[in-house]
C-alpha positions as CSV (number, residue, x, y, z in Angstrom):
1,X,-10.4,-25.4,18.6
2,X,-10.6,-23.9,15.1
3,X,-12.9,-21.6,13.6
4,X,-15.1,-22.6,10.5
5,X,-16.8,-19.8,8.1
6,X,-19.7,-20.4,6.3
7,X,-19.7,-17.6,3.2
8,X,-21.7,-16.9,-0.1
9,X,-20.0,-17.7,-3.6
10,X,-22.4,-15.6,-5.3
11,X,-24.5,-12.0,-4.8
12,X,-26.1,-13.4,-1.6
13,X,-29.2,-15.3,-1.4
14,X,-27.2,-18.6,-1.7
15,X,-29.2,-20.8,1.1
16,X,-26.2,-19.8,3.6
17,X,-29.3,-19.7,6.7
18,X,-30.4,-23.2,5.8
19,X,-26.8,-24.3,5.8
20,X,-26.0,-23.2,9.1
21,X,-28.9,-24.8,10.6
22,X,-28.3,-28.0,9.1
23,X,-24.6,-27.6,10.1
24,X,-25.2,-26.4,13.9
25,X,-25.8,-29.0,15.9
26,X,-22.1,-29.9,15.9
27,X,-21.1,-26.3,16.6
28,X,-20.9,-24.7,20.5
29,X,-21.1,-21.3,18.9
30,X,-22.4,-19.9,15.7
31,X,-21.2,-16.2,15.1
32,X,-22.3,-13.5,12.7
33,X,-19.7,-11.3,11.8
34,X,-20.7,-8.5,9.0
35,X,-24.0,-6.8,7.8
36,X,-27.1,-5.8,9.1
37,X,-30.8,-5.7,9.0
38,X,-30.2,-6.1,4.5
39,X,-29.6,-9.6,5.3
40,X,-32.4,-12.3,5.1
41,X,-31.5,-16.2,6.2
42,X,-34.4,-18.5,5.1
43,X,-34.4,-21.5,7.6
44,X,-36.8,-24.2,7.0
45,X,-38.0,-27.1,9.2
46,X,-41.0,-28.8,11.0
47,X,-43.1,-27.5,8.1
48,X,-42.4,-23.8,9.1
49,X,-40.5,-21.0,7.6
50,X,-38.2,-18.7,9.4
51,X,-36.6,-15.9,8.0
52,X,-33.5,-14.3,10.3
53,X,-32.0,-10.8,10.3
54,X,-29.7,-10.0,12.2
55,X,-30.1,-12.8,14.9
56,X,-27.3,-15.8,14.1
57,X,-28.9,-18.5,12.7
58,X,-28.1,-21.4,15.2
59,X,-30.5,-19.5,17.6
60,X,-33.0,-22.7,17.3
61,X,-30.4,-24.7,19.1
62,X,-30.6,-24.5,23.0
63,X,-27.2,-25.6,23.1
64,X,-25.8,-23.4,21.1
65,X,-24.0,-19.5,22.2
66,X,-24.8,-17.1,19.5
67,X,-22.9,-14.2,18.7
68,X,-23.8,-10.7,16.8
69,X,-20.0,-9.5,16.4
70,X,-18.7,-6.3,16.3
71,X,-18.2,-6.4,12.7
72,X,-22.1,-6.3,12.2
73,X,-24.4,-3.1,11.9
74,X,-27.6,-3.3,13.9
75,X,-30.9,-1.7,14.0
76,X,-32.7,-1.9,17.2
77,X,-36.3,-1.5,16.5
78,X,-36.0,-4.4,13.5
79,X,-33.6,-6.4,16.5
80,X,-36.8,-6.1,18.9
81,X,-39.0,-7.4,16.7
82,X,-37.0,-10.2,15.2
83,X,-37.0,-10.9,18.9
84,X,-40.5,-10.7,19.6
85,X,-40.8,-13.5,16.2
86,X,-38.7,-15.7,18.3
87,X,-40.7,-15.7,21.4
88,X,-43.9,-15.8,19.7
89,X,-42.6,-19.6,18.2
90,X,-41.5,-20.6,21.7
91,X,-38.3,-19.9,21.0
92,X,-36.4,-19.0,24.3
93,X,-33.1,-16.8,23.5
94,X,-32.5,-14.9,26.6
95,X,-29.6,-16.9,27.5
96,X,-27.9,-17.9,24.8
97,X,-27.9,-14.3,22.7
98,X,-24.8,-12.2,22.9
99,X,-23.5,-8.6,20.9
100,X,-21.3,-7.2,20.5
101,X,-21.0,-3.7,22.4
102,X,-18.4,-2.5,19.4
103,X,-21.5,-3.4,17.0
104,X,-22.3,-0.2,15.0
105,X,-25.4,1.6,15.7
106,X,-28.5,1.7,12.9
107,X,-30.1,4.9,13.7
108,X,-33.3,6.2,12.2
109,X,-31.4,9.2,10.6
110,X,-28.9,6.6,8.9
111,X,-32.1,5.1,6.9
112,X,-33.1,8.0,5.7
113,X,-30.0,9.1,4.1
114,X,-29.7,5.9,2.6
115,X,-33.1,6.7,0.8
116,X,-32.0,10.1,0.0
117,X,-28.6,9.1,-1.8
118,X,-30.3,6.6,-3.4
119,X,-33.0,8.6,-5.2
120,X,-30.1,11.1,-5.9
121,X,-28.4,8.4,-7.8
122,X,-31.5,8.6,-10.2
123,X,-30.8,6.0,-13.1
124,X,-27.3,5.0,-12.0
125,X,-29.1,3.5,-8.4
126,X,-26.7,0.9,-6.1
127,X,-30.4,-1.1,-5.3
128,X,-29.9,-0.5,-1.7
129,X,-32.4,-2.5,0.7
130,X,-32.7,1.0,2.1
131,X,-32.2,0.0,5.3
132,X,-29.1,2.5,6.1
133,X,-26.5,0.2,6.2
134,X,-24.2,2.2,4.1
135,X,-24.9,5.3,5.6
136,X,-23.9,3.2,9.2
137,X,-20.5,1.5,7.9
138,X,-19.9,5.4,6.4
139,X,-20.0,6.7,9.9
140,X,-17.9,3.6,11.2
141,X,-14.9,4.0,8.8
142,X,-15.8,8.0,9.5
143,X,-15.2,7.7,12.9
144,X,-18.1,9.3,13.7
145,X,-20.4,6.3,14.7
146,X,-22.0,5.4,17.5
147,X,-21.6,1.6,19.3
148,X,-23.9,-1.0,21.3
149,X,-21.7,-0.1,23.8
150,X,-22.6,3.4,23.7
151,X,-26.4,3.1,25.2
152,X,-25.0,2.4,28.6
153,X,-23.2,6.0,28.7
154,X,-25.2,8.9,30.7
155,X,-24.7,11.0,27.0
156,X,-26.1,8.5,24.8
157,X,-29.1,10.8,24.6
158,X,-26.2,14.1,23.5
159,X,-24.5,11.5,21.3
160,X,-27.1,10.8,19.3
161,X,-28.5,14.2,18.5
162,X,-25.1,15.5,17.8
163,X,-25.5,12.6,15.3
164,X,-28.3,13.3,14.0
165,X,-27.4,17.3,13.3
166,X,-24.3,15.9,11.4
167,X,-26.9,13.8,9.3
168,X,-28.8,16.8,8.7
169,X,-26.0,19.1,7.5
170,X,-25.9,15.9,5.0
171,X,-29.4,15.8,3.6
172,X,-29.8,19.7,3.1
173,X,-26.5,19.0,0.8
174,X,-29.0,17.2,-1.1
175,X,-31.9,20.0,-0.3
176,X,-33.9,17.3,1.9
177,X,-35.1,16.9,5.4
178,X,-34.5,13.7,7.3
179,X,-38.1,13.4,8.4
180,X,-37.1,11.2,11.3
181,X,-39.4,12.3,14.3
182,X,-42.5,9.8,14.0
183,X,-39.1,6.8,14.1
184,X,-37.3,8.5,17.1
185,X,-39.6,7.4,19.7
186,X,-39.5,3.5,18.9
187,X,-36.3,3.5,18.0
188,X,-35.8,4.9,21.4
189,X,-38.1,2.3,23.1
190,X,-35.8,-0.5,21.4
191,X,-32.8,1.2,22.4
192,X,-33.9,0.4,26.4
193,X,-34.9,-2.9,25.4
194,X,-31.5,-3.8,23.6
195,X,-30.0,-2.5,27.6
196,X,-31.4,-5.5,29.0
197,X,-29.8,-7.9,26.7
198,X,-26.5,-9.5,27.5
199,X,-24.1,-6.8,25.7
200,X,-20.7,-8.1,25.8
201,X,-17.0,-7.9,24.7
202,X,-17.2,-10.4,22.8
203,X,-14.1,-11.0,21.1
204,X,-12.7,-11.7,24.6
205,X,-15.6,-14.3,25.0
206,X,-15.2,-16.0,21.4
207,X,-11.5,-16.4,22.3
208,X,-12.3,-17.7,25.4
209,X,-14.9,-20.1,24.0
210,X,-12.2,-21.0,21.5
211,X,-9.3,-21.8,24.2
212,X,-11.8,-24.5,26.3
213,X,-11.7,-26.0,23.0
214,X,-15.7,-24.6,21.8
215,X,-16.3,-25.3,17.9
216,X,-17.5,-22.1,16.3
217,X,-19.2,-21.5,13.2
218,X,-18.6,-18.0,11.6
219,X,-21.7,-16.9,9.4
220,X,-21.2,-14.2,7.3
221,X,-24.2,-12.2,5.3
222,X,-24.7,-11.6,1.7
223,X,-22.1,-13.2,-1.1
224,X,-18.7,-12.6,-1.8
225,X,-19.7,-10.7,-5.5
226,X,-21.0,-8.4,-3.1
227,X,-17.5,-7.2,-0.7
228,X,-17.0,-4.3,-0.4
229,X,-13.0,-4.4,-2.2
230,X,-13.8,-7.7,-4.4
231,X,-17.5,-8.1,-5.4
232,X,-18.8,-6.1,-8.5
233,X,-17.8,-2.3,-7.4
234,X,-19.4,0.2,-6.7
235,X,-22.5,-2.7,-7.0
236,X,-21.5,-4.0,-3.7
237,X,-22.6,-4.5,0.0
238,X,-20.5,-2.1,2.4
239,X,-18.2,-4.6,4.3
240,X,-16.4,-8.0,3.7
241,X,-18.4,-10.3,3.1
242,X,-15.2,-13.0,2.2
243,X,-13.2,-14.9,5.1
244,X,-11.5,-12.1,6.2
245,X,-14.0,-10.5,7.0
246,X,-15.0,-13.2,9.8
247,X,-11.2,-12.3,11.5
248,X,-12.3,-8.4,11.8
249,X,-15.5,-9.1,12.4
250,X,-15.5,-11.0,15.2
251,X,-12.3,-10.0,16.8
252,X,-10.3,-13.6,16.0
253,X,-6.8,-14.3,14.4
254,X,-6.7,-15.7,10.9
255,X,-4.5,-18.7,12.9
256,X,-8.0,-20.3,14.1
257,X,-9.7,-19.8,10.6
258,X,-10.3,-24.1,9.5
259,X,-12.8,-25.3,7.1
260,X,-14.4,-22.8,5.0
261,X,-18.1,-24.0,3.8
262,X,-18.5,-21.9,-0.1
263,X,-22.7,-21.9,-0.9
264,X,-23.9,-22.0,-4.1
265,X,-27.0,-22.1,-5.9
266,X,-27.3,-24.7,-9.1
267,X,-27.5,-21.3,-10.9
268,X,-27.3,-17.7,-10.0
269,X,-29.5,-14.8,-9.0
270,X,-28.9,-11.7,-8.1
271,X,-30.7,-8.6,-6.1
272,X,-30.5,-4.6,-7.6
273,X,-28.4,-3.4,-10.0
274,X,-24.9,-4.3,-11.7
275,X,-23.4,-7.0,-13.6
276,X,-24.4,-10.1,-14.0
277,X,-22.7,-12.1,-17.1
278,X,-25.5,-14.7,-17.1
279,X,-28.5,-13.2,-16.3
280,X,-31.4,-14.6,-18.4
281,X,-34.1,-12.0,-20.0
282,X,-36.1,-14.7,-21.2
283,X,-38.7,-17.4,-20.7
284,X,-35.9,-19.3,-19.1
285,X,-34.9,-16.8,-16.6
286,X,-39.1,-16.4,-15.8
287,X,-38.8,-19.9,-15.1
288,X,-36.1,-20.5,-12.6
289,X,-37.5,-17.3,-10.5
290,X,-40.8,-19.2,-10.2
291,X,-39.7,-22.4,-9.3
292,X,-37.2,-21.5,-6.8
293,X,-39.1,-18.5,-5.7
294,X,-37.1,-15.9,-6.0
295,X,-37.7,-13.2,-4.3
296,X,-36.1,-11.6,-1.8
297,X,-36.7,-12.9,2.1
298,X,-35.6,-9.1,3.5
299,X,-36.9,-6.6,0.6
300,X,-39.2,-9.1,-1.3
301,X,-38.2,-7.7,-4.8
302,X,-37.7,-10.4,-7.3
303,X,-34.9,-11.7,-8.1
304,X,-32.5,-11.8,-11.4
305,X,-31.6,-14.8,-12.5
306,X,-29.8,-17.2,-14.8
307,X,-27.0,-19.9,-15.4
308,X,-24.8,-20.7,-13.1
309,X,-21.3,-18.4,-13.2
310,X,-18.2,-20.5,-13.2
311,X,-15.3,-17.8,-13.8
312,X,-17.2,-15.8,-11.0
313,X,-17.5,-19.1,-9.0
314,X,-13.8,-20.3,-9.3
315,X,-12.8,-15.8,-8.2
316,X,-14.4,-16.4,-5.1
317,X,-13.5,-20.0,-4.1
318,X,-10.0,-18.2,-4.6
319,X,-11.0,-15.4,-2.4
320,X,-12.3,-17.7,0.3
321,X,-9.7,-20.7,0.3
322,X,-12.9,-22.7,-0.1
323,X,-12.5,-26.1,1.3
324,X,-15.6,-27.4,0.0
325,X,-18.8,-26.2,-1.8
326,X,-22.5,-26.4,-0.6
327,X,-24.7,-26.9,-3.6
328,X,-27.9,-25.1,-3.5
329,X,-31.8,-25.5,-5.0
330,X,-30.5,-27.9,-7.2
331,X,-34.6,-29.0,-7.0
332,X,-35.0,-25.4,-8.8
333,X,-33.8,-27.4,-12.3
334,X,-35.4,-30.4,-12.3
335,X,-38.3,-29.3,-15.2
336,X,-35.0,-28.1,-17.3
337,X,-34.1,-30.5,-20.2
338,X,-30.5,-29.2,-20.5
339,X,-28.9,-27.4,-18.2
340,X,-26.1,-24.4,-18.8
341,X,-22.8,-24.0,-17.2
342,X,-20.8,-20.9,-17.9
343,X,-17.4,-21.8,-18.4
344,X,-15.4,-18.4,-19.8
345,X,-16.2,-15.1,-21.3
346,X,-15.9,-13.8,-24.7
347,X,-14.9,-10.2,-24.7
348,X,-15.5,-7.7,-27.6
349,X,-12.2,-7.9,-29.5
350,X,-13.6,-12.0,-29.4
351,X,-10.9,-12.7,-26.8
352,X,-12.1,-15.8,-24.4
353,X,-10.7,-16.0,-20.7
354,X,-11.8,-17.6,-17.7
355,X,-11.5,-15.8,-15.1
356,X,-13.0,-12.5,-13.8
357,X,-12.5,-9.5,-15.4
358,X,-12.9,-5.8,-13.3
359,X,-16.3,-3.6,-14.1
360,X,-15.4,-2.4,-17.3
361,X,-15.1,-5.1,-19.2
362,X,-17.9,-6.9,-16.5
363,X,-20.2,-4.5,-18.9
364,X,-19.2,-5.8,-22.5
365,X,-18.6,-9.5,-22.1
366,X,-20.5,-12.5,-23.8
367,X,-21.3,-15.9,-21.5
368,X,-19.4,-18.6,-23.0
369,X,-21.6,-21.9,-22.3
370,X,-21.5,-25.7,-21.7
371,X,-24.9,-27.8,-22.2
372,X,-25.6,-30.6,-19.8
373,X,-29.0,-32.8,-20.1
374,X,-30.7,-32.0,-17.0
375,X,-32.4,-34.7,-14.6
376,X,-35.8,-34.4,-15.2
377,X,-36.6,-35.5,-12.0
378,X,-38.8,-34.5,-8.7
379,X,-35.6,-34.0,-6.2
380,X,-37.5,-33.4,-3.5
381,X,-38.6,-36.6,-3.3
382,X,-35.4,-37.8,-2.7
383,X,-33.6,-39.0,1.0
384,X,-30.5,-41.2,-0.4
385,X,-27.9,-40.1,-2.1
386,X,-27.7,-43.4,-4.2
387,X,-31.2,-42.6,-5.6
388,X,-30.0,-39.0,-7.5
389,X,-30.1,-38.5,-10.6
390,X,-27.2,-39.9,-13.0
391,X,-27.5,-36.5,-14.9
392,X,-27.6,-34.6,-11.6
393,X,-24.3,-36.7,-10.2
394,X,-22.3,-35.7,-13.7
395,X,-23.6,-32.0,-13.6
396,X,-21.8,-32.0,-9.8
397,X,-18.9,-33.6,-11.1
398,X,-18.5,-31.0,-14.0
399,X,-18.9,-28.6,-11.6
400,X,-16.0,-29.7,-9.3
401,X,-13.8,-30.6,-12.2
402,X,-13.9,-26.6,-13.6
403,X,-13.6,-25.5,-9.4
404,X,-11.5,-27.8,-8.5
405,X,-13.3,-27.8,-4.7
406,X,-15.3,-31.2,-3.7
407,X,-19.2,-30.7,-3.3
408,X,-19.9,-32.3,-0.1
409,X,-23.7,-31.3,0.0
410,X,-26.7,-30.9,-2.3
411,X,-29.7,-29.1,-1.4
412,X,-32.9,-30.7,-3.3
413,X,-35.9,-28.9,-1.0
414,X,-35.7,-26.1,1.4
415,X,-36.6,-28.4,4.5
416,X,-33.6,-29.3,6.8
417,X,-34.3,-33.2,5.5
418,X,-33.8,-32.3,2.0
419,X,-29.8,-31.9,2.7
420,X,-28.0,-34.7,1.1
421,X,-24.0,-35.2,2.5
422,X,-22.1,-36.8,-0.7
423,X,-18.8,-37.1,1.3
């Protein structure tokens, strides 16, 4: 059976966790297949919140295997307690968990040299979550990481202090101390916990799954503006957050790769620092941020925001071979009495293009926008997609015409049941 991969259009924060619920029960497997603990799926349902990790997001389904693939980075201690969450809400993942044992290693040293070569940055910061992801994928690409698979060896315990004194050798570069010794002892504590979970090969079982004819579901962190080769460089995540990345990530060939599910918010927000052609500085921008609560579900910082981004939209549909678009929060601009749609870019020299320039320019261009009358209407009230909105059905049609990609869904709460299927 095929594989389909669910990915972000934008800089993350897209509703991807609440798609992947909605979308699970007709999967056998849901998979995660890049990024770490920086990561922060928002599932909401039976009047509850949930807010996910590193744990796939189909992990509320009994029926359903979920996979952390090798492609992600993991930290133990924030594993364990995401974990613990689980079990407290009755939740009972024992036996339908797997990770990979080729999943990189988050170790306490890793987060603190992500804080250090942060604050050496000073004013020209990345807006790291802090949570040593880069630092991990560094040591991954460096060769110098350490695995899952690595706890069950007699020399873990050698292996990670010879680690660690590489790490050091790194912060006195920068005249620091790691100041890891009050984390070593729980992350060490979560290390023997993660022992007693079902550690696996598991691109030998995803293939496996896939040849008895499983349906799997690929979920990928963060938004494609944020790979690591393609998003806004060096503002960027530290893997591949596009399709590809599921194939490396998870350890299947591109041949299996079907649908792919592109999310997208109504608008656009971003997290940290870099460019963002249509981010609002304004009453406006205060005012989508509140009503759609912006803030983010791992670091809690607030969110930029603003219209929504079609030249970026239409780079990563390319990216991605989208086959069709999720439309997100569309409930977020229901107070708005006309809506904006970013169709091109002027640059300086008053040159106007559609499509996505590279960082320089990124710095010096001008939002070129369309005005649609917004809807005026409480969304979240509605179950049928018959009752929407005139205004809402022609903003989605707009939308499809510039992207050429259907939108087959339209978010208008963040409760499962506010998921409306057009198509």
């Amino acid at each position: 059976m095929p594989v389909d991969v669910l990915v972000g259009l934008q800089w993350g924060d897209e509703g991807k966790g609440k798609i992947v619920d909605v979308l699970a029960p007709t999967y056998d497997v849901v998979a995660r297949f890049q990024g770490g603990p920086n990561a922060g799926h928002t599932l909401t349902f039976d009047g509850a919140k949930h807010v996910l990790h590193q744990v796939p997001s189909g992990i509320f389904h009994p029926h359903i295997i979920n996979v952390v693939g090798n492609g992600v980075v993991l930290d133990p201690v924030v594993f364990r307690q995401e974990l613990q969450k689980l079990t407290d809400r009755g939740v009972n993942w024992g036996q339908n968990l797997y990770i990979s044992r080729k999943a990189q290693l988050i170790l306490p040293s890793h987060r603190a040299l992500d804080r250090i070569s942060e604050e050496a940055r000073g004013g020209s910061k990345i807006g790291s979550t802090l949570k040593g992801i880069g630092p991990t994928y560094q040591d991954k690409i460096g060769r110098t990481g350490l695995r899952v698979g690595d706890i069950l060896l007699p020399d873990f315990q050698e292996r990670y202090q010879e680690a660690v004194a590489r790490h050091t050798t790194l912060a006195e570069f920068h005249g620091r101390g790691l100041e890891i010794e009050e984390f070593e002892a729980e992350f060490f504590s979560a290390v023997e916990f993660l022992r007693t979970l079902q550690l696996a090969d598991t691109e030998y079982l995803l293939n496996k799954l896939l040849k008895e004819g499983k349906q799997v579901l690929a979920e990928g962190a963060q938004g494609s503006m944020l790979d690591v080769d393609f998003g806004t460089y060096p503002f960027v995540t530290s893997s591949s957050t596009i399709v590809a990345g599921a194939c490396t990530g998870l350890g299947i060939a591109p041949r299996h790769i079907n649908k792919v599910y592109g999310i997208s918010k109504a608008y656009c927000t971003r997290v940290g620092s870099g460019p963002f052609p249509t981010e609002l500085h304004d009453e406006v921008g205060e005012r989508i941020r509140a009503a759609g609560r912006e803030f983010g579900a791992t670091t809690g910082r607030p969110r930029r925001c603003g219209w929504i981004d079609l030249p970026a939209l239409r780079y990563s549909i390319m990216l991605n071979g989208v086959t069709e678009i999720h439309l997100m929060k569309a409930d977020v601009l229901d107070e708005f009495d006309d809506i904006q749609v970013c169709t091109h870019y002027r640059l300086p020299n008053g040159e106007q293009i559609d499509h996505l320039p590279d960082y320089g320019d990124l710095q010096n261009l001008t939002p070129v926008y369309v005005s649609l009358p917004g809807w005026r209407t409480d969304l979240q009230s509605i179950t049928d997609i018959n009752s929407l909105p005139q205004q809402l059905k022609e903003y989605v049609q707009f939308l499809e015409q510039h992207v050429e990609v259907p939108i087959s869904i339209v978010s208008v709460g963040p409760d499962r049941v506010s998921t409306l299927h057009l198509n």
